[in-house]
GUPALUM-321887 format. One line per 10 residues: number of its first residue (from 1); their letters; for each residue x, y negated, z negated of N, C-alpha, C. Coordinates in pm, whole numbers. Example, Ala and Ser with C-alpha at 12.3 -4.5 7.8 and 13.67 -1.06 7.14 Angstrom:
2
1) as) 1319 569 -780 1230 450 -780 1320 330 -780 | 1285 225 -708 1367 106 -714 1290 -3 -787
! end
This chain:
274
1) xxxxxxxxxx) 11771 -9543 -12088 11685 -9484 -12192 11696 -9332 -12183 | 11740 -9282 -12292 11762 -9133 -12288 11593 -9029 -12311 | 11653 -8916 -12261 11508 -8819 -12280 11458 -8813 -12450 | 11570 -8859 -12520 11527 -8850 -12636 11439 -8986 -12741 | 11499 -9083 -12662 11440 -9225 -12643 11272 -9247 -12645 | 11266 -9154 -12603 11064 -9173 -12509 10978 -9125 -12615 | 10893 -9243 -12690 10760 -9172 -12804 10657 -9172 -12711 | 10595 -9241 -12678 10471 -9254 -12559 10459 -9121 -12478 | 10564 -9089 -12444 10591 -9008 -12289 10648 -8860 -12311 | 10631 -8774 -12263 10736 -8674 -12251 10803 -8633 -12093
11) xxxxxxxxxx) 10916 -8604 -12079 10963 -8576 -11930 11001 -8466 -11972 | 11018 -8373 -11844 11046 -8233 -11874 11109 -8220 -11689 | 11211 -8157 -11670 11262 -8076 -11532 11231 -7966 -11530 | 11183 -7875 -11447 11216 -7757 -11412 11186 -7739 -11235 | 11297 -7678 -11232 11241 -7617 -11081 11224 -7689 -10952 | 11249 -7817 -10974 11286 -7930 -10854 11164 -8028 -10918 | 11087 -7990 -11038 10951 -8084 -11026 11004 -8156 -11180 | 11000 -8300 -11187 10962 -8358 -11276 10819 -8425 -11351 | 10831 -8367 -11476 10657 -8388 -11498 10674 -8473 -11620 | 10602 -8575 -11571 10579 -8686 -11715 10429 -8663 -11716
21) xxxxxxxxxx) 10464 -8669 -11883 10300 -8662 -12008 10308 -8772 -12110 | 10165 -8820 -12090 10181 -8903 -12154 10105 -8813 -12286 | 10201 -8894 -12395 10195 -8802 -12527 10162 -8919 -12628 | 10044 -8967 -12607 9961 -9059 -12721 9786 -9052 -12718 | 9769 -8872 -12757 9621 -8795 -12768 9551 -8896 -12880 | 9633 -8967 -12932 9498 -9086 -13051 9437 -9174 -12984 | 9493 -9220 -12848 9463 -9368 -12803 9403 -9350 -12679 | 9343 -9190 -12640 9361 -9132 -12521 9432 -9158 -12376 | 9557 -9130 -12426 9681 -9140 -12372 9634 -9290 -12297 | 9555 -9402 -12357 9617 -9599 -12329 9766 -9604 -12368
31) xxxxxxxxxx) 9804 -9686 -12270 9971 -9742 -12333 9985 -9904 -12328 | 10020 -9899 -12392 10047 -10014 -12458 10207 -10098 -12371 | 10279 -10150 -12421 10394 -10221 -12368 10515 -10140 -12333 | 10546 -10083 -12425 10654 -9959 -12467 10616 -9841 -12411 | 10507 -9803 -12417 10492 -9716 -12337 10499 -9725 -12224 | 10443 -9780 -12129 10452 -9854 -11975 10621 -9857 -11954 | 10695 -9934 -12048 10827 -9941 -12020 10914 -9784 -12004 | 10863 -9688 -12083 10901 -9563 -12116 10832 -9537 -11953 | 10723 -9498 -11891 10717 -9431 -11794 10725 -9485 -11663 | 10783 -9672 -11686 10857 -9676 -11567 10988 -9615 -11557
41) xxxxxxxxxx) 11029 -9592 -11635 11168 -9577 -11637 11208 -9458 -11634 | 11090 -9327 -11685 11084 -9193 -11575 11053 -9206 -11475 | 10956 -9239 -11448 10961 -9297 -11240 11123 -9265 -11209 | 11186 -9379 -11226 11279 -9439 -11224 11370 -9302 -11214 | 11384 -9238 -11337 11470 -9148 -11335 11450 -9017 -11252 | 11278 -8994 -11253 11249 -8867 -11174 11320 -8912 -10966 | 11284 -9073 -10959 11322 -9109 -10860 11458 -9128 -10798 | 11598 -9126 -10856 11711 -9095 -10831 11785 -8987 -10864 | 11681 -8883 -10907 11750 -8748 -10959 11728 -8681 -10806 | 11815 -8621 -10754 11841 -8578 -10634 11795 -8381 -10670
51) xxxxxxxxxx) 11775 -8389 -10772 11730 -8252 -10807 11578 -8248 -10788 | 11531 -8350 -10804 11406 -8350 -10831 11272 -8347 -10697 | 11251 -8293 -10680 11181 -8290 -10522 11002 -8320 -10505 | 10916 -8368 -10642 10822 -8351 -10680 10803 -8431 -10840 | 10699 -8489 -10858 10681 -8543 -10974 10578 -8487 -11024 | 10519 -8478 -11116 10360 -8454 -11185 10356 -8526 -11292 | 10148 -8593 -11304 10180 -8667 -11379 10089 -8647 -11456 | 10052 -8579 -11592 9952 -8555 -11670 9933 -8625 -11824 | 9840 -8544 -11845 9848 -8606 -12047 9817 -8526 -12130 | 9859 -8541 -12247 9807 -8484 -12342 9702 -8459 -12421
61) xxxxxxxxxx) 9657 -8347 -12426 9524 -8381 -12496 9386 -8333 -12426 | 9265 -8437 -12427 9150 -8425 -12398 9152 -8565 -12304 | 9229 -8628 -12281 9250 -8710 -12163 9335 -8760 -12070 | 9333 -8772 -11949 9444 -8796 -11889 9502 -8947 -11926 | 9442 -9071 -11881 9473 -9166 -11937 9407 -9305 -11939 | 9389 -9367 -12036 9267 -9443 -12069 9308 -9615 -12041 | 9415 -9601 -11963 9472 -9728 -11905 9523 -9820 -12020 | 9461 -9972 -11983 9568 -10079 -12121 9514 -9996 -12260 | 9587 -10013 -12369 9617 -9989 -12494 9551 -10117 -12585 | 9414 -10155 -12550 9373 -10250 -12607 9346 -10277 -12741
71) xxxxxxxxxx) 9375 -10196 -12834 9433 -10152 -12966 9538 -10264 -13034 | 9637 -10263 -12904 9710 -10395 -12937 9719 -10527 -12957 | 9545 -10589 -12943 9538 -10695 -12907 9460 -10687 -13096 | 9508 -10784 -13142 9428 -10820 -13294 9269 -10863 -13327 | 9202 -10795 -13396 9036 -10823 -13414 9037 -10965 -13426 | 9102 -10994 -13525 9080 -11126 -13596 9142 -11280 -13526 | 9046 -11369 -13561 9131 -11459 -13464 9196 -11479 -13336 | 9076 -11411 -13233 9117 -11398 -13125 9165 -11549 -13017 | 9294 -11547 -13002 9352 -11693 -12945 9354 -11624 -12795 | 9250 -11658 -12708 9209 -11604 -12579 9307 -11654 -12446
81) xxxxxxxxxx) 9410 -11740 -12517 9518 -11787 -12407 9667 -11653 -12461 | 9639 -11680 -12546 9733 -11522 -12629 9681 -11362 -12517 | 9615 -11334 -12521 9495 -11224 -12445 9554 -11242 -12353 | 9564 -11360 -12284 9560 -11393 -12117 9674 -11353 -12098 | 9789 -11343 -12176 9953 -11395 -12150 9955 -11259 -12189 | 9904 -11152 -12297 9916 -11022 -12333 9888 -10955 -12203 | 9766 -10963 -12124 9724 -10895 -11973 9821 -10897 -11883 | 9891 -11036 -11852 9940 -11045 -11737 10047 -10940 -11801 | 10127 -10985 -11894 10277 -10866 -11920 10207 -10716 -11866 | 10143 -10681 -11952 10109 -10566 -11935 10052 -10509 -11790
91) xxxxxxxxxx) 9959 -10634 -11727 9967 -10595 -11584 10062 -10591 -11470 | 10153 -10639 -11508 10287 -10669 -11491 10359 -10530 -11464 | 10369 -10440 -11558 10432 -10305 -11578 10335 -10207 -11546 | 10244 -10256 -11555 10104 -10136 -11453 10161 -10192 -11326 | 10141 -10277 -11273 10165 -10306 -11122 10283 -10266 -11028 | 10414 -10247 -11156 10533 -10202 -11078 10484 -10029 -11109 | 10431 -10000 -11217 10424 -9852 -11188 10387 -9797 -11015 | 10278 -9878 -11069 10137 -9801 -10961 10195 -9858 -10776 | 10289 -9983 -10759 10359 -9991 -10678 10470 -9861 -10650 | 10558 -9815 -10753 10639 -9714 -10730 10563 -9599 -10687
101) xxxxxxxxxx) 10458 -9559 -10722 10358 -9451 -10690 10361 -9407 -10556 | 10328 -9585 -10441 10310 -9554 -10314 10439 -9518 -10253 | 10536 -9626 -10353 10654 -9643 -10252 10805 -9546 -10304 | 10742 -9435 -10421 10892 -9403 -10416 10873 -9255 -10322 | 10965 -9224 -10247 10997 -9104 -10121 10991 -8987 -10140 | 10914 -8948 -10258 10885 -8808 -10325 10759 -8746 -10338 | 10644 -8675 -10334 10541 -8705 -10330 10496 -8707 -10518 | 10399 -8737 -10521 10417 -8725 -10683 10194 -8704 -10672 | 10232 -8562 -10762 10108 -8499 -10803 10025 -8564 -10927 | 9876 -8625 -10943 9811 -8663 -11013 9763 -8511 -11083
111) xxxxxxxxxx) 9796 -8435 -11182 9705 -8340 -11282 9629 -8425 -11397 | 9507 -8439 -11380 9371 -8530 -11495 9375 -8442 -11522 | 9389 -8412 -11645 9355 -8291 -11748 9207 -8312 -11831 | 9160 -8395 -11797 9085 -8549 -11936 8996 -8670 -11839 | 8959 -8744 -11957 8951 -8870 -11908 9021 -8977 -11799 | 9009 -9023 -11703 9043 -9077 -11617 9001 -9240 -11622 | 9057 -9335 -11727 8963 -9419 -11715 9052 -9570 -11669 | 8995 -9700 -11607 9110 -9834 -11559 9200 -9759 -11510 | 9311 -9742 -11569 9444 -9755 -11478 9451 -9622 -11478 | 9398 -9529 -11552 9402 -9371 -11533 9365 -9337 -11405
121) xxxxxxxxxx) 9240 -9417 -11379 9202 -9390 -11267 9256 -9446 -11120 | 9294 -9559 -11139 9412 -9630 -11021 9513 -9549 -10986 | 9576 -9518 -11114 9674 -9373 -11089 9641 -9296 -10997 | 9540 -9175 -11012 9487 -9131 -10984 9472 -9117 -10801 | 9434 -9282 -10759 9390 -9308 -10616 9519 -9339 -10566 | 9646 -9389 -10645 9791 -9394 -10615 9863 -9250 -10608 | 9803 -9179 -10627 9890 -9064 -10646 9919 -9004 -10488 | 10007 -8941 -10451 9980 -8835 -10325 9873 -8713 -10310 | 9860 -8689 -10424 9809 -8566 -10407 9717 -8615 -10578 | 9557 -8535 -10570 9559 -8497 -10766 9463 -8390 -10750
131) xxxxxxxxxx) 9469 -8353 -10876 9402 -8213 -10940 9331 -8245 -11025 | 9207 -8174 -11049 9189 -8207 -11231 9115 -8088 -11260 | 9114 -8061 -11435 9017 -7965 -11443 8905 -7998 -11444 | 8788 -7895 -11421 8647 -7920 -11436 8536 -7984 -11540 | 8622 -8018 -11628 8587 -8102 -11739 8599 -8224 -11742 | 8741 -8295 -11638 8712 -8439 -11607 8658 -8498 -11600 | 8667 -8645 -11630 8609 -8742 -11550 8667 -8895 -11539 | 8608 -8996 -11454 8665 -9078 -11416 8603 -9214 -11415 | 8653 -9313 -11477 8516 -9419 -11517 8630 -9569 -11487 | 8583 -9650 -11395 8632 -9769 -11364 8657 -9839 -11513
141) xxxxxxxxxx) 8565 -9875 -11621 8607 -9932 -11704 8620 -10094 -11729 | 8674 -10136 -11635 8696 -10305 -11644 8565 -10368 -11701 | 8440 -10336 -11623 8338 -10400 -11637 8270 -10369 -11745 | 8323 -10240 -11859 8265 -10241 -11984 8332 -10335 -12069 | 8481 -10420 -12083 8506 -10462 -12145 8499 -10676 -12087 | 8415 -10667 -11972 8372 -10805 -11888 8527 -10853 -11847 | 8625 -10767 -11779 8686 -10839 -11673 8689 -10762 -11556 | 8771 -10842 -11453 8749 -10715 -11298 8828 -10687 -11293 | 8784 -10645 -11196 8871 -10449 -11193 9022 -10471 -11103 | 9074 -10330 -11118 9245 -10426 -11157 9302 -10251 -11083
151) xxxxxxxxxx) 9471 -10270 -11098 9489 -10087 -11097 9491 -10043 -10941 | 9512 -10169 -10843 9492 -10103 -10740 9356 -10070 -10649 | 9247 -10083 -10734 9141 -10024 -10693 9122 -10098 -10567 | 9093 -10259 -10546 9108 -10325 -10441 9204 -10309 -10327 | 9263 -10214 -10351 9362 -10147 -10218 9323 -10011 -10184 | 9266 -9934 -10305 9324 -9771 -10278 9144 -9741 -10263 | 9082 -9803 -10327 8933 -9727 -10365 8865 -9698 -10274 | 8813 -9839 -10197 8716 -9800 -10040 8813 -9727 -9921 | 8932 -9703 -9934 8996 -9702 -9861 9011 -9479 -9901 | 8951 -9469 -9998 9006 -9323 -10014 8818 -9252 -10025
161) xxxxxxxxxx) 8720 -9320 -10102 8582 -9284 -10132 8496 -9355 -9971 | 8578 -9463 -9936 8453 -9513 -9812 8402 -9677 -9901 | 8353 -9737 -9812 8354 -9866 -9876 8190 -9862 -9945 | 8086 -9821 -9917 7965 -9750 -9936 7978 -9662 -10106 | 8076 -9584 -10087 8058 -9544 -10254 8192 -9621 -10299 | 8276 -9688 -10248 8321 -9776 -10352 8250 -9881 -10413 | 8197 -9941 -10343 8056 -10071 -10407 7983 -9999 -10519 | 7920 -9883 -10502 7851 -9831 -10525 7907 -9804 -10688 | 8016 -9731 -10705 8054 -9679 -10755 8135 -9831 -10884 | 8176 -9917 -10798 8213 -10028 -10886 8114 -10117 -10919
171) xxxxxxxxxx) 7999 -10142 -10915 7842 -10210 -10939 7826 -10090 -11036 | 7799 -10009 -11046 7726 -9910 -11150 7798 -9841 -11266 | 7937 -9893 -11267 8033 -9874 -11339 7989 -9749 -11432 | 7942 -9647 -11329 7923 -9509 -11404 8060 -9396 -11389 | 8019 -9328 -11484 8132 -9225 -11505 8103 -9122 -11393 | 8250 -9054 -11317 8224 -8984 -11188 8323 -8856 -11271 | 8218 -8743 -11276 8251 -8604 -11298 8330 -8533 -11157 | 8400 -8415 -11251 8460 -8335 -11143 8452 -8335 -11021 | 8316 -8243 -11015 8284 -8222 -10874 8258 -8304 -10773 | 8178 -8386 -10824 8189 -8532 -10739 8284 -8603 -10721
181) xxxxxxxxxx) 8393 -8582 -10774 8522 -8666 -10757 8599 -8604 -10647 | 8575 -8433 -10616 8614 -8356 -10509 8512 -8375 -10432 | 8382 -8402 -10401 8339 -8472 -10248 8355 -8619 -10233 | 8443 -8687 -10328 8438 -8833 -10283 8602 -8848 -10252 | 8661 -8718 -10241 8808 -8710 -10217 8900 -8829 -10346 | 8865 -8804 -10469 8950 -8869 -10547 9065 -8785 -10591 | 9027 -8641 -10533 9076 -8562 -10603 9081 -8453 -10508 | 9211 -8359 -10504 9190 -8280 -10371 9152 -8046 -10411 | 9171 -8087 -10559 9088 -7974 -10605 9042 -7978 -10742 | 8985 -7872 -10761 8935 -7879 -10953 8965 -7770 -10962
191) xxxxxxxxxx) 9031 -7718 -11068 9036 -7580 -11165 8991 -7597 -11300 | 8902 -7496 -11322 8915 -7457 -11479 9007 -7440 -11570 | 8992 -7457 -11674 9093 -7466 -11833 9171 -7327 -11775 | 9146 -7246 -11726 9204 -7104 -11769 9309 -7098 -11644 | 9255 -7197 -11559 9387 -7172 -11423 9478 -7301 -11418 | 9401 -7415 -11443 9470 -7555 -11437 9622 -7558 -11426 | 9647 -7541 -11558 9822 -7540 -11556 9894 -7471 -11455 | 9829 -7325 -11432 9906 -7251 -11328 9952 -7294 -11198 | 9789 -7361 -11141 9774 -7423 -11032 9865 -7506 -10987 | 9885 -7602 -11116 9947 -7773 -11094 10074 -7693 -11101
201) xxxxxxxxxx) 10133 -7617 -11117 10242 -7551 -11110 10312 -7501 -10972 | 10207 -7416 -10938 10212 -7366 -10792 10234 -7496 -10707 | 10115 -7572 -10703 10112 -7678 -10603 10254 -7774 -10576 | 10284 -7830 -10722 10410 -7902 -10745 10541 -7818 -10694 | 10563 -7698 -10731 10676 -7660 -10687 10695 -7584 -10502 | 10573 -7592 -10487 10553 -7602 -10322 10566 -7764 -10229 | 10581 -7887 -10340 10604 -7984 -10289 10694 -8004 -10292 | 10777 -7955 -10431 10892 -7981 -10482 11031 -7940 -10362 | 10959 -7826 -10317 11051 -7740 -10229 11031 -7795 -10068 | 10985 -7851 -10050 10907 -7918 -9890 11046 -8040 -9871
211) xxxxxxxxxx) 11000 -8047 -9711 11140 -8135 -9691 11115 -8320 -9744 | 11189 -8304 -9815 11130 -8479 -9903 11101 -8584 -9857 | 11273 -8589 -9768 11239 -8718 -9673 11158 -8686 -9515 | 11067 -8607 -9491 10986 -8623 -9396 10873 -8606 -9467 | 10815 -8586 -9636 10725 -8613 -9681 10700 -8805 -9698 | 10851 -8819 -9738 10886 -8925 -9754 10824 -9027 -9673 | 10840 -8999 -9563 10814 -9084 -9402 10698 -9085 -9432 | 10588 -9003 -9426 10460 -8996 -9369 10380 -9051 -9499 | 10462 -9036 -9611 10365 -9161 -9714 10408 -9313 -9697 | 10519 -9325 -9630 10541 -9439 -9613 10453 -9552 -9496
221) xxxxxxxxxx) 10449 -9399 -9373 10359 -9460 -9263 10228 -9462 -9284 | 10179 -9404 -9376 10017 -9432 -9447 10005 -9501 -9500 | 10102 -9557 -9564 10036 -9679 -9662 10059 -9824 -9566 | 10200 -9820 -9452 10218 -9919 -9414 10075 -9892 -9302 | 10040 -9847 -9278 9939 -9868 -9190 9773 -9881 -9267 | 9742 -9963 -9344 9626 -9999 -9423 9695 -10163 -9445 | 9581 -10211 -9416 9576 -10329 -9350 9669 -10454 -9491 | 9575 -10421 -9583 9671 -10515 -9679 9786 -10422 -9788 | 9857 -10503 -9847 9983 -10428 -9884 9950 -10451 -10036 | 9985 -10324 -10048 10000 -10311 -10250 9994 -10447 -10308
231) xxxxxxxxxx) 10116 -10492 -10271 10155 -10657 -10346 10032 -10725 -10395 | 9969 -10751 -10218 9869 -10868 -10225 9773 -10793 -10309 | 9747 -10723 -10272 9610 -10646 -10338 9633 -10683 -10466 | 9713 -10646 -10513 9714 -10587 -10692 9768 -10788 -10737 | 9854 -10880 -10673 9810 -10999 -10705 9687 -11072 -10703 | 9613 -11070 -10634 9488 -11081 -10596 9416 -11080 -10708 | 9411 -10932 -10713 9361 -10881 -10880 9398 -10971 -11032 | 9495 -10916 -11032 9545 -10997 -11154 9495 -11170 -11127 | 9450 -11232 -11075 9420 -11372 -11050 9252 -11318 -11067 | 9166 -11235 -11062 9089 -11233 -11138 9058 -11202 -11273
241) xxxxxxxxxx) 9164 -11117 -11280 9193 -11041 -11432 9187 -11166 -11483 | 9300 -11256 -11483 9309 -11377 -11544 9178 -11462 -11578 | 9109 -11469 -11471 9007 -11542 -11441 8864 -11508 -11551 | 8880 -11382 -11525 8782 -11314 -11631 8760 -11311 -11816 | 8937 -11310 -11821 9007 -11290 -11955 8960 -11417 -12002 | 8954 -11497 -11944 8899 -11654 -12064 8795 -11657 -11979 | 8700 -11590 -11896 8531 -11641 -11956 8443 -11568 -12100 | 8361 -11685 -12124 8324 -11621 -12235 8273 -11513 -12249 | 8232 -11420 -12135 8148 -11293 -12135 8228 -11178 -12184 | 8368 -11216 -12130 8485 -11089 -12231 8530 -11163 -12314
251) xxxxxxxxxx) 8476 -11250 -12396 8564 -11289 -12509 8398 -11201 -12609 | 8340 -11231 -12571 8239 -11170 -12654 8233 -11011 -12629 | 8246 -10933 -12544 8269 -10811 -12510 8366 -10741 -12584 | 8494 -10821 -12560 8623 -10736 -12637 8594 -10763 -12756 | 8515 -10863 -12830 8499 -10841 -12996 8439 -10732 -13021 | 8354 -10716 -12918 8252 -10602 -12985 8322 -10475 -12948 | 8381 -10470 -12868 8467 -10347 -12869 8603 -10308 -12987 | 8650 -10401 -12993 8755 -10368 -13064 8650 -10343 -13261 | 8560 -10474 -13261 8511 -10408 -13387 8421 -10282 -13379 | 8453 -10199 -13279 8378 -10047 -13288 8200 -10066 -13236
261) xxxxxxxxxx) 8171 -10199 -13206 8045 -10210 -13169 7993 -10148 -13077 | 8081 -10138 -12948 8048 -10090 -12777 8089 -9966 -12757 | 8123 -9889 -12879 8210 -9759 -12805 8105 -9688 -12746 | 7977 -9669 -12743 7860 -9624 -12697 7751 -9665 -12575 | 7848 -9800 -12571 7827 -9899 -12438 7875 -9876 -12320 | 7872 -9827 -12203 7975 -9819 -12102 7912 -9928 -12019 | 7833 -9987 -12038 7720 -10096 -11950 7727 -10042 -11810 | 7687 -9977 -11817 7615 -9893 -11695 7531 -9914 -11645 | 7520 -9901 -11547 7370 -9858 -11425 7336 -9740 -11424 | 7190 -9683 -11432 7130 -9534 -11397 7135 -9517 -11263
271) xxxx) 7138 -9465 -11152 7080 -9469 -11015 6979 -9379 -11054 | 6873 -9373 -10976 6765 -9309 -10950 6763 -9210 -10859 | 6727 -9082 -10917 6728 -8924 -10825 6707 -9010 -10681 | 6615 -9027 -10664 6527 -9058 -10538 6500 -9226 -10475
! end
């Protein structure tokens, strides 16, 4: 697939760093099938380019990325074994992404420019390193549309926030702002609109330039040393995904979402100051 090939995505080289954007600001950067296929396949390419010493991975727009592309699935006549067989594909090509994440030998920078939401946010906890600006934020998601939660989170989440605000944080399926996303280590700085780009610049081409394969090693010996492995985790998942996708609680959920009913819904929990 050539650089010219890619609608979803944009790739760009400079300077040892390859940076994929996802470039679909209508859908806040959700992807859909084609898209997923488009930014495995920069992975892919940022990952055998011997030039390339660093990845970054941002979006366009006012969000970083809003995970499945549920847009694709039809209002009308919802055939909920259709749904089921639509998830798995699509979790399918999330799962080899967010697998390449841990396992390809480069480090690769998360920049949230936006919204962080499902698989935006799995990203996110897959990444080596992320940034975001101070306007971010970051919202699990699954449980507004009644299935569970998917993206890695069951591998990367308690394991990066603490198992205490992962519960916490997946029961109350509230939205987690900036700053709090930098004391719950989702995120290892925040800049403002006016420095952001510069930053993710600096940072990336200081990785870009670092010795690869002994970055290489030491993401490899971190992840092999956490007790369960990508695979299981993220199968695991998907066997609830499944599980969820035909009870009736998301067959009634995703109607109301897709007919514009829930966009105001995040079914949330308040916690209480005190």
């Amino acid at each position: 697939m050539s650089e010219q090939a890619y609608e979803w995505i944009e790739y760009r080289m400079a300077d040892g760093v390859a940076t994929i954007t996802f470039n679909a600001p209508q859908f806040s950067n959700a992807l859909g099938l084609k898209g997923l296929q488009e930014f495995l396949n920069a992975l892919y390419r940022a990952e055998a380019d011997d030039a390339v010493g660093a990845v970054v991975v941002t979006g366009r727009g006012k969000a970083f990325c809003a995970g499945f592309n549920l847009k694709e699935i039809p209002v009308k006549d919802l055939d909920i074994e259709k749904v089921a067989a639509h998830f798995r594909v699509l979790a399918m090509w999330w799962h080899q992404i967010l697998h390449l994440f841990t396992r390809m030998p480069k480090p690769i920078l998360a920049a949230v420019n936006g919204v962080a939401a499902g698989s935006g946010l799995g990203m996110t906890l897959c990444a080596d390193m992320a940034v975001c600006k101070d306007t971010a934020s970051f919202f699990p998601a699954w449980h507004t549309i009644g299935i569970a939660n998917d993206a890695t989170t069951s591998y990367s989440l308690a394991k990066i926030v603490g198992f205490r605000h992962a519960m916490e944080w997946m029961m109350t399926n509230r939205t987690v702002y900036a700053q709090e996303a930098l004391e719950l280590n989702v995120v290892n700085r925040v800049y403002d609109e006016a420095n952001f780009d510069k930053n993710v610049g600096i940072i990336a081409r200081e990785l870009a330039a670092g010795p690869t394969h002994l970055q290489g090693i030491a993401k490899a010996g971190f992840h092999m040393g956490w007790r369960q492995s990508i695979e299981e985790a993220t199968e695991f998942e998907i066997q609830n995904v499944m599980r969820t996708v035909r009870h009736p609680h998301f067959q009634k959920t995703l109607a109301k979402f897709l007919s514009g009913e829930q966009k105001s819904n995040k079914a949330q929990v308040t916690l209480p100051n005190q």
